[in-house]
N, CA, C and O of each residue as an XYZ file, in Angstrom:
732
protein
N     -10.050    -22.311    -18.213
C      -8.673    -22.132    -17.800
C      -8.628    -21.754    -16.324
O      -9.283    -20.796    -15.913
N      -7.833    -22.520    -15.491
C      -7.703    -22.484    -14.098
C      -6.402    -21.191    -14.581
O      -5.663    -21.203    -15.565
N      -6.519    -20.041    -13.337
C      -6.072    -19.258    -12.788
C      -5.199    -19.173    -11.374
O      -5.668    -18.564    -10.413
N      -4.191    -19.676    -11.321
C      -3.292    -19.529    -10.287
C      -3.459    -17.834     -9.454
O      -3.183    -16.785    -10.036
N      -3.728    -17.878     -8.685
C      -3.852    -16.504     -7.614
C      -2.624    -16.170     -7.361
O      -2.191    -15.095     -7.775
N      -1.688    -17.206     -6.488
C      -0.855    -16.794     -6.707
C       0.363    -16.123     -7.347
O       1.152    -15.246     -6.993
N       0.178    -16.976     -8.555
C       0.547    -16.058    -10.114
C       0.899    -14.865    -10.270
O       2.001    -14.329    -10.384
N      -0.945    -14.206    -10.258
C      -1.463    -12.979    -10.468
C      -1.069    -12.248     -9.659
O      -1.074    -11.082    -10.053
N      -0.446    -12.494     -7.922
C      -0.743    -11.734     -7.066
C       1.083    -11.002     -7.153
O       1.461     -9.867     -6.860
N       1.960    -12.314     -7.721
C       3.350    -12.038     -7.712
C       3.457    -11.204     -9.190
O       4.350    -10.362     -9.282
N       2.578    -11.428    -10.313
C       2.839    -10.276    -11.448
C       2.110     -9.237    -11.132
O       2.441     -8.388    -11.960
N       1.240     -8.739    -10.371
C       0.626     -7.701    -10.148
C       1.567     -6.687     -8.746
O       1.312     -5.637     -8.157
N       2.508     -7.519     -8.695
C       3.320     -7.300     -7.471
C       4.555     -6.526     -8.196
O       5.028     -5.425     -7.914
N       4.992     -7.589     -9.383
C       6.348     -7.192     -9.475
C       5.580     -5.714    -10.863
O       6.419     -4.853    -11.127
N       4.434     -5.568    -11.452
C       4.348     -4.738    -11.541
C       3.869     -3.186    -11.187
O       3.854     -2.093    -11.753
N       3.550     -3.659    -10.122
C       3.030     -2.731     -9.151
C       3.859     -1.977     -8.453
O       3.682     -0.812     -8.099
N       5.183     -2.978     -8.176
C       6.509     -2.107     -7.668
C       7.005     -1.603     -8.473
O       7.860     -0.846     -8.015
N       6.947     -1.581     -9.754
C       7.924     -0.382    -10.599
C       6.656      0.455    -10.854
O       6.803      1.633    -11.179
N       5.508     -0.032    -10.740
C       4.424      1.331    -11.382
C       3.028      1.153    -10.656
O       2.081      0.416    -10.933
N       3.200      2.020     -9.692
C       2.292      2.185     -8.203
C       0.942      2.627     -8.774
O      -0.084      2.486     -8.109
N       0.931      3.340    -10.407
C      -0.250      3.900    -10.551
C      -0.699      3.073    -11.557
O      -1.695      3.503    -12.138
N      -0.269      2.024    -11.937
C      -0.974      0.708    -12.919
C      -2.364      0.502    -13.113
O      -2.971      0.345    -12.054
N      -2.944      0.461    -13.978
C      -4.447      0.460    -13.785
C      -4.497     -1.331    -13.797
O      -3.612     -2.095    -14.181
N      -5.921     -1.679    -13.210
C      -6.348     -3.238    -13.395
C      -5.876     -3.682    -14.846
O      -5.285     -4.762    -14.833
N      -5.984     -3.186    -15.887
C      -5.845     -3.187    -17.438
C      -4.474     -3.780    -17.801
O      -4.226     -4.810    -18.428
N      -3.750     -2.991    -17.322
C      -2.191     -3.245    -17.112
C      -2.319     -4.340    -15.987
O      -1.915     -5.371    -16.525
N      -2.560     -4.530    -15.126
C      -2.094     -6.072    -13.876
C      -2.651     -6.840    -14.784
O      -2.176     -7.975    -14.839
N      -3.656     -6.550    -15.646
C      -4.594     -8.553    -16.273
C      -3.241     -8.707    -17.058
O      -2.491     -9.672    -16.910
N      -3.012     -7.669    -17.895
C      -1.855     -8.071    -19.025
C      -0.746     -8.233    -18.738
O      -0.006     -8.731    -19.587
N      -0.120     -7.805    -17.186
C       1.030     -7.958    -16.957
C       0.815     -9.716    -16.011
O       1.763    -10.476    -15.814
N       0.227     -9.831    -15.832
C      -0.436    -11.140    -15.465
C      -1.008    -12.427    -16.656
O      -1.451    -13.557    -16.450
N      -0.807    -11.799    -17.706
C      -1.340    -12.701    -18.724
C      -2.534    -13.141    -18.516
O      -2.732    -14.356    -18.531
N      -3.564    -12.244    -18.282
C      -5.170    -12.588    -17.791
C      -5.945    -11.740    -18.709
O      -5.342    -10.720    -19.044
N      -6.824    -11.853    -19.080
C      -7.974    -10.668    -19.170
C      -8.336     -9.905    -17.842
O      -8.117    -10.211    -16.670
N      -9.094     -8.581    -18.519
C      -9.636     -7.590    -17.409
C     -10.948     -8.650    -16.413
O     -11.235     -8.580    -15.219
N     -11.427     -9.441    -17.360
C     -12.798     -9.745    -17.181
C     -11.905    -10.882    -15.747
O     -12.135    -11.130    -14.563
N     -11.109    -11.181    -16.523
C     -10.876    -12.577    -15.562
C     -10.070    -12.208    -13.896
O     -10.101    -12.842    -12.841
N      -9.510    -11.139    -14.208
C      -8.607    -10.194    -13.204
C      -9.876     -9.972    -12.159
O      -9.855    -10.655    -11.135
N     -10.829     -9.179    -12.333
C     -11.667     -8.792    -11.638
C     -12.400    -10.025    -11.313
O     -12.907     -9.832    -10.208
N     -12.736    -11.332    -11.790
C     -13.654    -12.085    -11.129
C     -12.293    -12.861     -9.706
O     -12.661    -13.652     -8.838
N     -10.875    -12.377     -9.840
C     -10.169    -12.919     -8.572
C     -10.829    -11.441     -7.826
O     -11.517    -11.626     -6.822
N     -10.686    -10.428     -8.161
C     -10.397     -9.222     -7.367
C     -11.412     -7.947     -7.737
O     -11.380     -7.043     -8.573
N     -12.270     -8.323     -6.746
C     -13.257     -7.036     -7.342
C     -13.370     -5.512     -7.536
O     -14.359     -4.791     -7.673
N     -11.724     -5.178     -7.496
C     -11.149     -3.901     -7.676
C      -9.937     -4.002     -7.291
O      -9.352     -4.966     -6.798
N      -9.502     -2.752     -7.585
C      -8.061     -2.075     -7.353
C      -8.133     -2.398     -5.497
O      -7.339     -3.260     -5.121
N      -8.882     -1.856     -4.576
C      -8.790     -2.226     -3.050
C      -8.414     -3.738     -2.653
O      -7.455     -4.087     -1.964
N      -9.354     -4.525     -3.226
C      -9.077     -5.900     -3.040
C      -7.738     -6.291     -3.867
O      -7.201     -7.238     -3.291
N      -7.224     -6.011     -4.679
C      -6.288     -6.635     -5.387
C      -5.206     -6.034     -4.402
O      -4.226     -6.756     -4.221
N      -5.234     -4.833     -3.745
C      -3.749     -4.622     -2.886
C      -3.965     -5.088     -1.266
O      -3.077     -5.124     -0.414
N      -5.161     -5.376     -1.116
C      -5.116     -6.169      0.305
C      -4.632     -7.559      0.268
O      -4.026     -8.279      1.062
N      -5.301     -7.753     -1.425
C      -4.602     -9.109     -0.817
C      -2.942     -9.422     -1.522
O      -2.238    -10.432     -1.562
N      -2.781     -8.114     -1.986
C      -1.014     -7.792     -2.221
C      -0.445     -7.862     -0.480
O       0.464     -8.605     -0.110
N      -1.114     -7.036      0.312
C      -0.608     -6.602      1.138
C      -1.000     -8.604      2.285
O      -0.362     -8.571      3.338
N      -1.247     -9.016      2.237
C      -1.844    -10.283      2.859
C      -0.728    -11.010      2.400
O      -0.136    -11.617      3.293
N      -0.250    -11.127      1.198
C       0.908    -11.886      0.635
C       1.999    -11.840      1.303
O       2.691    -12.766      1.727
N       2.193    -10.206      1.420
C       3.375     -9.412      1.415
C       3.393     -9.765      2.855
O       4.556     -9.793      3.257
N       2.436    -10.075      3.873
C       2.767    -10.116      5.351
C       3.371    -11.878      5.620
O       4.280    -12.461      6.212
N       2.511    -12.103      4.990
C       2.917    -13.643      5.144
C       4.301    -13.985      4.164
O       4.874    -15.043      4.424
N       4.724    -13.345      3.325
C       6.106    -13.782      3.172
C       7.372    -12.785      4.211
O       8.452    -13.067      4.731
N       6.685    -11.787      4.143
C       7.925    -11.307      5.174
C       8.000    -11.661      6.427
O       8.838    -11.167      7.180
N       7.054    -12.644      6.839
C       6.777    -13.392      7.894
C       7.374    -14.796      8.162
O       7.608    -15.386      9.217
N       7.573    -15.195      6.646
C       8.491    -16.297      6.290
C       9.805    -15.588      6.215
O      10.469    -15.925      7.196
N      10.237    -15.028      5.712
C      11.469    -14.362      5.488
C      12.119    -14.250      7.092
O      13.230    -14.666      7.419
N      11.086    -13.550      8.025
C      11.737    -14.042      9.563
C      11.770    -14.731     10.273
O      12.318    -14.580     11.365
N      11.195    -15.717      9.892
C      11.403    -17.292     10.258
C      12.444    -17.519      9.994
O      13.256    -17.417     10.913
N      12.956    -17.939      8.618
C      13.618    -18.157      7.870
C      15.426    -17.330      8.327
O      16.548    -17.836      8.294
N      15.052    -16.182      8.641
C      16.172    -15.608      9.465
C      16.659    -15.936     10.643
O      17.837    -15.738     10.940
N      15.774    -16.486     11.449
C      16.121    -17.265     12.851
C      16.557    -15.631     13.612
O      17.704    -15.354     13.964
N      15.350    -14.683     13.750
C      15.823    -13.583     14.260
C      16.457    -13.503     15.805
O      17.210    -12.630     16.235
N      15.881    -14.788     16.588
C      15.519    -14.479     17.416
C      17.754    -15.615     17.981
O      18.264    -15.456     19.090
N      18.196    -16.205     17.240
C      19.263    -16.812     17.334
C      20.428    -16.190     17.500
O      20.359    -15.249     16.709
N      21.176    -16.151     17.896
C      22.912    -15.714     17.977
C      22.778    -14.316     18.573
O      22.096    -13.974     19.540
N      23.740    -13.423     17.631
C      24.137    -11.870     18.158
C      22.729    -11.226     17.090
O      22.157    -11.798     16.161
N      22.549    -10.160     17.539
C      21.209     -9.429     16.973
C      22.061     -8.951     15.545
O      21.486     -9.209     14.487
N      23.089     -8.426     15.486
C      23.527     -8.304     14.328
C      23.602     -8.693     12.628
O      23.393     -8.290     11.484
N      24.143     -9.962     13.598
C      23.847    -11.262     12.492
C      22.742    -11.480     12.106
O      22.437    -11.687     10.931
N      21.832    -11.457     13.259
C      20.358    -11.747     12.785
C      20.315    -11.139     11.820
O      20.166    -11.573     10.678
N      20.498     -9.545     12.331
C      20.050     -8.619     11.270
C      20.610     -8.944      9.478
O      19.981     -8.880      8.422
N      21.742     -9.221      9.716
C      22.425     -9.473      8.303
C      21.323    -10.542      7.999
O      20.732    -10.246      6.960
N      20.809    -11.819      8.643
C      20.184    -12.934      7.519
C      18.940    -12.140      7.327
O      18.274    -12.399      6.324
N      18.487    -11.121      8.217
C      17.017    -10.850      7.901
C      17.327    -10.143      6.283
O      16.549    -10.367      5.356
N      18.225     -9.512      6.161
C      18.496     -8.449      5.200
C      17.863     -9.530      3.971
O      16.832     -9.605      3.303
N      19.201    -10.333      4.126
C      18.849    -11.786      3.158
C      17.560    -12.281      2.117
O      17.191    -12.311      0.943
N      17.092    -12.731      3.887
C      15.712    -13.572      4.018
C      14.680    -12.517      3.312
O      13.661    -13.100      2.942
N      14.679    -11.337      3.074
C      14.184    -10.037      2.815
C      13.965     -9.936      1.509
O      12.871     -9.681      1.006
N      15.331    -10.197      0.722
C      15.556     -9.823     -0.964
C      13.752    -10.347     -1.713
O      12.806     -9.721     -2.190
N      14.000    -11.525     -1.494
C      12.718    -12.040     -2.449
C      11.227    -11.259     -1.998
O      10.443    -11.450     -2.927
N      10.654    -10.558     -1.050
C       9.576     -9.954     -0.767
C      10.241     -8.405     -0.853
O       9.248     -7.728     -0.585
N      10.762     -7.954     -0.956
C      11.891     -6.226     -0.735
C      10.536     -5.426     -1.970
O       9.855     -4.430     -1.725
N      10.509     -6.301     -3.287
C       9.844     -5.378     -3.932
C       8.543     -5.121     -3.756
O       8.155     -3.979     -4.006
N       7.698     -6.015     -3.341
C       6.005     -6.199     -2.806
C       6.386     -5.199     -1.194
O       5.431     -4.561     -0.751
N       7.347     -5.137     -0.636
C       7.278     -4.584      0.613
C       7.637     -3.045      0.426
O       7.356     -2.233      1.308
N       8.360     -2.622     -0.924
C       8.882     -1.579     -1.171
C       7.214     -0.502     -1.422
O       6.867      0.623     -1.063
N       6.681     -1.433     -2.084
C       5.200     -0.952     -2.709
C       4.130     -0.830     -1.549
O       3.346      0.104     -1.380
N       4.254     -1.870     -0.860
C       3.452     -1.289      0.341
C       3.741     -0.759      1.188
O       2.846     -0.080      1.691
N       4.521     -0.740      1.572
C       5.337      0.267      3.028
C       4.670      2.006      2.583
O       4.356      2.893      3.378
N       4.604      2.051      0.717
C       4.161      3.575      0.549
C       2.796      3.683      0.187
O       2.295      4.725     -0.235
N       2.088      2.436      0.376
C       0.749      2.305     -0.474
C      -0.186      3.159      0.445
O      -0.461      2.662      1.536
N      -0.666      4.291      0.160
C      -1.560      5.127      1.104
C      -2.412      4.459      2.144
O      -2.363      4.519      3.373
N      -3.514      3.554      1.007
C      -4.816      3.176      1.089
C      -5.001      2.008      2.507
O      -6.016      1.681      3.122
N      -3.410      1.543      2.693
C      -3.753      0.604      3.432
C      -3.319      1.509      5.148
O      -3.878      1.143      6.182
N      -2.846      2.034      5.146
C      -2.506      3.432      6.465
C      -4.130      4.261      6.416
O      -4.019      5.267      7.117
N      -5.712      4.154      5.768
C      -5.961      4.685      6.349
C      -7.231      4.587      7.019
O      -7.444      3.378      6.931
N      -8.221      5.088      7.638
C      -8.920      4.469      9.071
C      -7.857      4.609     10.049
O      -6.738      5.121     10.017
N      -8.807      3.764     11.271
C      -8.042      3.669     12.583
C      -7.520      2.745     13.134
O      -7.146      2.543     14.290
N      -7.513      1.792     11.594
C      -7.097     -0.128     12.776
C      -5.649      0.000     11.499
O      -5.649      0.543     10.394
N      -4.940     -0.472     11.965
C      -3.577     -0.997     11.357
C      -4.054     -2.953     11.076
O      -4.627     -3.760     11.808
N      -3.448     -3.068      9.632
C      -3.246     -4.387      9.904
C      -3.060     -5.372     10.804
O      -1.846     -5.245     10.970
N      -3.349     -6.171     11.435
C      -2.689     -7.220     12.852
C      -1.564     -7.693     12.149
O      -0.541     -7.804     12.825
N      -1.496     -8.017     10.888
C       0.101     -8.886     10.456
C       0.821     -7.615     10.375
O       1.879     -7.742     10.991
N       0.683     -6.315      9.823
C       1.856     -5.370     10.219
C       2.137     -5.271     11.410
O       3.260     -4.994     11.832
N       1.210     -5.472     12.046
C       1.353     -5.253     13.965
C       2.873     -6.202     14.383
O       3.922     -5.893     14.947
N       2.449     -7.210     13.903
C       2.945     -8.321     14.051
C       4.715     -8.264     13.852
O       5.662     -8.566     14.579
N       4.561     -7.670     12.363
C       5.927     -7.262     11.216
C       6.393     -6.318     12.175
O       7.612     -6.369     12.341
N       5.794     -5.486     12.844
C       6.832     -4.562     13.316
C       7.190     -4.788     14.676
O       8.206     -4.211     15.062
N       6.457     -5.637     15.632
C       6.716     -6.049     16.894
C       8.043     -6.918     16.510
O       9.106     -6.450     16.917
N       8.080     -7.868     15.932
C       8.747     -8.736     15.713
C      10.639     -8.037     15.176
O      11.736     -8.110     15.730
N      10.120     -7.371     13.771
C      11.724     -6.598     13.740
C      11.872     -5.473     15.251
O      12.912     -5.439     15.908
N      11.037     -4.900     15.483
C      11.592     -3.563     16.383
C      12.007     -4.688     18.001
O      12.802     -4.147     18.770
N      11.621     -5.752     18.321
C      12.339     -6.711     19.269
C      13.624     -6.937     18.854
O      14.483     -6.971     19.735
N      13.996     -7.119     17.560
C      15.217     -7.806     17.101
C      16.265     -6.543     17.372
O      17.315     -6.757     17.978
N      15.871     -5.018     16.818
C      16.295     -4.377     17.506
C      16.293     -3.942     18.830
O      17.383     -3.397     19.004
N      15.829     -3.913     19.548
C      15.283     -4.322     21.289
C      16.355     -5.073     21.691
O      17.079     -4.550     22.538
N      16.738     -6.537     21.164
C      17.527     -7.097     21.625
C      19.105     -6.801     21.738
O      19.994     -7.037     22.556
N      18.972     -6.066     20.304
C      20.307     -5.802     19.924
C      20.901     -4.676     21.052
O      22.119     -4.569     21.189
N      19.907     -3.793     21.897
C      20.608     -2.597     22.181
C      20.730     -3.147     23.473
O      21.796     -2.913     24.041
N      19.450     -4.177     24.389
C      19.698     -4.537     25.658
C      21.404     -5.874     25.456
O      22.052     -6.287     26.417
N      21.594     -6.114     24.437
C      23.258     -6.895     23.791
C      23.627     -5.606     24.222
O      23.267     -5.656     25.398
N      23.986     -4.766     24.095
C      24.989     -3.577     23.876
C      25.601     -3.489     22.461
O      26.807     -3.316     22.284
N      24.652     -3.625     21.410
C      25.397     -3.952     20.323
C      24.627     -2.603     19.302
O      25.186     -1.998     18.387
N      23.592     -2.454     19.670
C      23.102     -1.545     18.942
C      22.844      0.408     19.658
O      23.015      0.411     20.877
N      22.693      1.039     19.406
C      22.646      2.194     20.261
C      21.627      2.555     20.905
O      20.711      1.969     20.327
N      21.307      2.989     21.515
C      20.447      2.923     22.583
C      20.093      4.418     22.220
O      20.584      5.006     23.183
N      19.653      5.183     21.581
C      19.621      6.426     21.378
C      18.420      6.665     20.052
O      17.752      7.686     19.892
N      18.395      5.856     19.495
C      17.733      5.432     18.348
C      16.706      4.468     18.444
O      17.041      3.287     18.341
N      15.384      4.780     18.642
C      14.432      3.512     19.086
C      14.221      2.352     18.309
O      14.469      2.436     17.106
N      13.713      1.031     18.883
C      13.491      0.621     17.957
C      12.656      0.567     16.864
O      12.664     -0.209     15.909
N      11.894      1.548     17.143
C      10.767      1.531     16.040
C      11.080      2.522     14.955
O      10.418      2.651     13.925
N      12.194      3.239     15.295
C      12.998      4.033     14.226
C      14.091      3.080     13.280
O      14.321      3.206     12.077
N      14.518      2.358     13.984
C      15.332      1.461     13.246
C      14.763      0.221     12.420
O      15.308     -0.296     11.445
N      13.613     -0.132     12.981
C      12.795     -0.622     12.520
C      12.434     -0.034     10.677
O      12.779     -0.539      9.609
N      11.683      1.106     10.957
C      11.283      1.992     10.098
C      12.054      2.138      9.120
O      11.513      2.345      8.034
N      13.467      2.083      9.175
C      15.010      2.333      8.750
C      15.280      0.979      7.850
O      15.823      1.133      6.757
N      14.943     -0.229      8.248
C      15.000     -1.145      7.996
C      14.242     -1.234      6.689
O      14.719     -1.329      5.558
N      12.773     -1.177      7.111
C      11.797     -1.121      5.984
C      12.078      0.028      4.303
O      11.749     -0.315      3.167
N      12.759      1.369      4.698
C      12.992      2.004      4.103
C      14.195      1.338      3.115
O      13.998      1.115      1.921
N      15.335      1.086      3.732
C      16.309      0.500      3.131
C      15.714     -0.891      2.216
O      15.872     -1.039      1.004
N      15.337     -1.394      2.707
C      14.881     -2.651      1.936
C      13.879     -2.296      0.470
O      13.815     -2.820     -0.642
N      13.112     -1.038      1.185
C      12.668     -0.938     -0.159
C      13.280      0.179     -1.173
O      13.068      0.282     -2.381
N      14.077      0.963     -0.358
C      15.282      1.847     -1.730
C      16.064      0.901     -2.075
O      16.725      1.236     -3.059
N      16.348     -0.397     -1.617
C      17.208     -1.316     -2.469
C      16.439     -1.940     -3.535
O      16.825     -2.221     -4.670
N      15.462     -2.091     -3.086
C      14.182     -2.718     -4.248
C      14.116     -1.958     -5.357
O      14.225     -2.475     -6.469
N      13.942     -0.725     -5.199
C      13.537      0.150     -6.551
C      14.910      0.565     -7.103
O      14.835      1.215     -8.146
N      16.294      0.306     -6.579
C      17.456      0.943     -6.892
C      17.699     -0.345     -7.610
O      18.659     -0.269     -8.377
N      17.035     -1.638     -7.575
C      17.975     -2.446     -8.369
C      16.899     -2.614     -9.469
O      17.360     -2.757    -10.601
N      15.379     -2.626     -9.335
C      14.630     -2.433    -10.563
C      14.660     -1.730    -11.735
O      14.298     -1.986    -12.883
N      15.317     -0.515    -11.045
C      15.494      0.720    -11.925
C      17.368      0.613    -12.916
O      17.808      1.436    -13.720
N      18.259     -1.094    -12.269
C      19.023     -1.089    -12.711
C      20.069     -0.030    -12.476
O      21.048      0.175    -13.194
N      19.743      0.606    -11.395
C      21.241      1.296    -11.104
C      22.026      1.089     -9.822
O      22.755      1.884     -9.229
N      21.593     -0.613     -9.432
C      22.178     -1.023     -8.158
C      22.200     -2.617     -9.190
O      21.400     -2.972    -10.056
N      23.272     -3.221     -8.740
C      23.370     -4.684     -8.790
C      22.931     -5.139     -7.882
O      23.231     -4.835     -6.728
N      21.706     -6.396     -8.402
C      20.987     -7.368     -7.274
C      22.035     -8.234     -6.491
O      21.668     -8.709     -5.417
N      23.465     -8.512     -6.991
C      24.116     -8.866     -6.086
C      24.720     -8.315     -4.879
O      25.276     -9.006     -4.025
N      24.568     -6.805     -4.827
C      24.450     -5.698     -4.101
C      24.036     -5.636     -2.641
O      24.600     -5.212     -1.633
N      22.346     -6.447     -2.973
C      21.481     -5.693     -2.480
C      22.071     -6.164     -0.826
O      22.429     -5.331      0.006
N      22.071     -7.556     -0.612
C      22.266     -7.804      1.197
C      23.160     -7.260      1.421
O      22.907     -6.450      2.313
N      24.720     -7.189      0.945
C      25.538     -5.991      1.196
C      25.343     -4.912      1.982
O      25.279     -4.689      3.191
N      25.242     -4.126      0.686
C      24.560     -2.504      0.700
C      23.771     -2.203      1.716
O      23.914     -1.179      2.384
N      22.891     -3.056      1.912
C      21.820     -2.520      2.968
C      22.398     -3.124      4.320
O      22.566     -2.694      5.461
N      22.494     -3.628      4.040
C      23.208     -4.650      5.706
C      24.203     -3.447      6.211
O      23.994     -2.732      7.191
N      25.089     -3.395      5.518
C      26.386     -2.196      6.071
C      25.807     -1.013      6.475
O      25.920     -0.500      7.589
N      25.272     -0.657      5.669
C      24.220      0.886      6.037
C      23.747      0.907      7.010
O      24.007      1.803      7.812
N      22.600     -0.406      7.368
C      21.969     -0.436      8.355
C      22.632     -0.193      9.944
O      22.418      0.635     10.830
N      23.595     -1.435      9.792
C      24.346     -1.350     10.849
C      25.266     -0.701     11.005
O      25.607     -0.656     12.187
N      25.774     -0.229     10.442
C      26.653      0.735     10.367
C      26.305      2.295     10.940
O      27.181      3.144     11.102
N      25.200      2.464     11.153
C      24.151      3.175     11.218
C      23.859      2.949     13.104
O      24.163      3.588     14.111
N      23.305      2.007     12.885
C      22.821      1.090     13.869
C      24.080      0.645     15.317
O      24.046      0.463     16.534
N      24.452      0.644     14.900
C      25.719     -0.435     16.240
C      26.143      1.003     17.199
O      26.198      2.212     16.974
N      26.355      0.251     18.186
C      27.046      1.087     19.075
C      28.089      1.560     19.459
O      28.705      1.071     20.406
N      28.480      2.576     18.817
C      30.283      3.028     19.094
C      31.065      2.277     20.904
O      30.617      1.724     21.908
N      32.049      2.614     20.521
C      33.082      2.015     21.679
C      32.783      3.455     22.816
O      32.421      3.246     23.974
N      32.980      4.770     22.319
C      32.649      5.710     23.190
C      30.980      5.644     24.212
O      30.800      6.005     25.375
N      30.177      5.161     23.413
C      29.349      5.260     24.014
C      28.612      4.355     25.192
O      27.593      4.771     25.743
């Protein structure tokens, strides 16, 4: 029996975001795999969230493509990123808190990447005059990531509607975010 990786990597994902402390045991079965077969993709719990976290860069990497961040008013951007966001929110909710990958001294290059890329979009927005200038971007940034993933676990947990989610977070964000008329 051929084994789709990808598969495994999106059920070990979507159970990994409601239950961070899942053993391999639980991902084969929530994956419809055996233990035996789980481990010959992933030779542990480390490897199975790097290459969660490898997924997770390259779709939220698509997701800002896909947003055209870099097009129109930074605002807007921001609203499609919110968007472009929903389908990776829960794999990003799980890693944004995953210890193991924060520690040593090298950061990922694709987070490097993830956060150059949103904290510009905010960059742009404030040299627009659209966002506040008081608030860095790597705070809003940060803000971003947070929201995306309390929308993730607020609609898993069923006490947010997934039709909600670009809404909710979009308004917050910016709402948050934009630059008063006084200032």
């Amino acid at each position: 029996m051929s084994v789709d990786r990808t598969q495994v990597l999106h059920a070990a994902a979507a159970l990994l975001s409601r239950k961070a402390t899942a053993t391999m045991d639980e991902v084969a079965r929530a994956a419809g795999i055996g233990r035996a077969t789980l481990h010959r993709q992933f030779a542990g719990r480390d490897a199975l969230i790097r290459a969660l976290e490898q997924m997770c860069i390259e779709e939220t990497e698509g997701a800002l493509d896909a947003a055209r961040i870099d097009e129109g008013p930074a605002d807007e951007a921001v609203r499609r990123l919110v968007g472009a966001s929903e389908p990776v929110a829960p794999l990003l909710a799980f890693l944004v808190t995953e210890n193991q990958l924060f520690e040593g001294d090298q950061q990922n290059e694709g987070w490097a990447r993830l956060d150059a890329r949103i904290a510009g979009l905010f960059r742009r927005g404030q040299e627009e005059g659209v966002f506040r200038i008081d608030l860095t971007p790597a705070w809003l940034s940060e803000a971003f990531y947070g929201l995306v993933g309390s929308g993730a676990w607020a609609i898993a947990d069923g006490r947010v509607a997934a039709k909600d989610y670009q809404y909710m977070i979009a308004e917050l964000l910016l709402g948050g975010a934009r630059r008063s008329v006084e200032q």
